[in-house]
N, C-alpha and C positions, 0 to 999 in steps of 0.2 A: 575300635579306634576312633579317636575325637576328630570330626571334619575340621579340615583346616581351617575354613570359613567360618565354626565357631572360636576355633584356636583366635584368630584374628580378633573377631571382636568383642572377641571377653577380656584381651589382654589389655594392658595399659596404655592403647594404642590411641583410646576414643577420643578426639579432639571436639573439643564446643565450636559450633561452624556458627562463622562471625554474623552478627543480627541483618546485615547486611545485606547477607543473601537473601532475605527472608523464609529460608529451610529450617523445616526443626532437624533436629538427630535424628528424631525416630525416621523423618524419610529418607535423611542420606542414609541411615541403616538399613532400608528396607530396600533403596536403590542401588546400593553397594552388595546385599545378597544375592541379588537378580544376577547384577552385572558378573560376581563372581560364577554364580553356576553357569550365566552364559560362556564365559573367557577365558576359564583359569584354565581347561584344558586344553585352547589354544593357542595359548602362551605356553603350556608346558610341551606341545609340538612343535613350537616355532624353537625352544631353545634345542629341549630335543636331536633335531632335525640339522638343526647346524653344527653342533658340534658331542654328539653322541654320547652324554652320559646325563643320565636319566635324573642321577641323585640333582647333579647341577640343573637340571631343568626344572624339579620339584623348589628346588628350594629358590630360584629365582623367581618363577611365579609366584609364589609364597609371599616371598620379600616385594615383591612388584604390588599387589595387593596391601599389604601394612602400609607400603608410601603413600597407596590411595586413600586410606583408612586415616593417616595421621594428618593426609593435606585438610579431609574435613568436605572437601566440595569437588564435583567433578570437573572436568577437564571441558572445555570446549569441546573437542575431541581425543574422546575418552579414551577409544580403540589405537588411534595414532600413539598417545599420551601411555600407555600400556605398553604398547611396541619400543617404544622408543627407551621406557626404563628398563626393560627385561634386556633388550639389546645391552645395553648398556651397563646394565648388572651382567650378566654373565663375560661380554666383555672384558670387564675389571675384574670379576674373580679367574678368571684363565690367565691375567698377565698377573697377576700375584701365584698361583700356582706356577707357571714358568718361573719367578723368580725365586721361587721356595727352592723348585728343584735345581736349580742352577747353585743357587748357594750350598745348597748338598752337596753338589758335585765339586765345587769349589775346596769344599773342605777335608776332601781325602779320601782314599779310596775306603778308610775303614768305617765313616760312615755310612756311605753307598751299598757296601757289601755287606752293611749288619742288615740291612735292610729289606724285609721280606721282598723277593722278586720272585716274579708268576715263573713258571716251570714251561716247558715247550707245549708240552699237550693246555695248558689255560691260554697260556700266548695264541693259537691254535685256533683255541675255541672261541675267543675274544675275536680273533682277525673273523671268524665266520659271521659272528653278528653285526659286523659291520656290513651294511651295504655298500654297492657299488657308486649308488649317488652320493651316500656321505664322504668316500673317500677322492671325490670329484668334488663334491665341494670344500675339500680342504685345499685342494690348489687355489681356489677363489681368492680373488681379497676379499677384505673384509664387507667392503662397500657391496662389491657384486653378491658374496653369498644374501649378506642382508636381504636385498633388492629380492632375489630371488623364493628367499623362505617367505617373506611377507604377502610376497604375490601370492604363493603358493599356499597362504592361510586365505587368500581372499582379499586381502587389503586392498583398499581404491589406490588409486595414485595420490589424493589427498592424503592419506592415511600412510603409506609409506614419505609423503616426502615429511610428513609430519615427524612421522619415526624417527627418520634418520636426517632430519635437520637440512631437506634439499627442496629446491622450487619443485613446485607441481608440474610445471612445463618441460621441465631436464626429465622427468621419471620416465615417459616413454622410451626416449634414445638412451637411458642409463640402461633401463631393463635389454630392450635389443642386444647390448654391449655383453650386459652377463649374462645375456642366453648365447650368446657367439660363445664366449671365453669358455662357458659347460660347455656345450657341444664340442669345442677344441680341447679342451681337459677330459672329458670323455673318450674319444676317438685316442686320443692318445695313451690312456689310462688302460684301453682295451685292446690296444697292441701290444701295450708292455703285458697284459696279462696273457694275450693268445702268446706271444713269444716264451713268455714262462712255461706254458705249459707243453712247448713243441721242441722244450729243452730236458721236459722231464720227463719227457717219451721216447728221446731219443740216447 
């Protein structure tokens, strides 16, 4: 199987980086391989992590990588600059997947129901591979999970406010706020499941 990382930059991706910088290609190529082997698999935990499917974390690191490939020059801060497109791409492909499936459903029931649907025992197996903290942080906004997955790759507070577009100074009391809100979505998440299961013993 072909590494991605060559996938990248054999494709028609290569951009001539402006004399300006005074960079040849050969370094930002030799700087963009580092960077990949260092990052690419944690961007594919930060997307990962947030919102549990794998395929979409592969292919947004992927894509996050080509943008840095075709911009030609690194970022100030590269790792922020990273964070912040992969957010951002998965983002935007979850709200086109919701509106795929909405217009599906819009259109009647005969298409819905042509429509391969997983069986109880996959439903089943699928709910088991979910963890308990991914389904904690689905209550999250969007803001708080963010905040929190970024922490939790290691990001400075520079680095997340970079990501997600906030002052360096708010990042402490934002982070506080969505460690409250898990801890509250948690606690509550874990009552509803003790009561589940003292209904199915009973």
């Amino acid at each position: 199987m072909r590494n991605p990382e060559d996938t990248i930059a054999s494709s028609a991706f290569a951009f001539p980086l402006a004399a300006s910088l005074g960079v040849t290609t050969a370094a930002f190529d030799a700087a963009f391989r580092a960077l990949f082997r260092a990052r690419y698999a944690e961007l594919f935990r930060l997307i990962d992590r947030g919102y549990g499917d794998q395929a979409l974390a592969a292919d947004v690191a992927q894509e996050t990588f080509v943008r840095l490939y075709r911009r030609g020059a690194m970022p100030d801060d590269v790792r922020g600059w990273l964070g912040a497109v992969a957010l951002n791409l998965a983002r935007d492909e979850r709200r086109r997947s919701s509106r795929r499936l909405r217009l599906l459903s819009a259109r009647g029931p005969e298409v819905t129901m042509a429509d391969a649907t997983p069986g109880p025992d996959e439903e089943l197996a699928a709910g088991e591979r979910r963890s308990l903290v991914r389904r904690v942080l689905d209550r999250l906004t969007e803001r708080d999970r963010s905040l929190l997955l970024l922490r939790e790759e290691g990001y400075s507070y520079r680095e997340i406010a970079i990501a997600l577009a906030l002052t360096e100074s708010s990042i402490g009391t934002m982070l506080a706020r969505a460690r409250d809100a898990f801890r509250s979505a948690f606690d509550a998440m874990d009552g509803e499941s003790a009561a589940g299961r003292d209904n199915a013993t009973t």
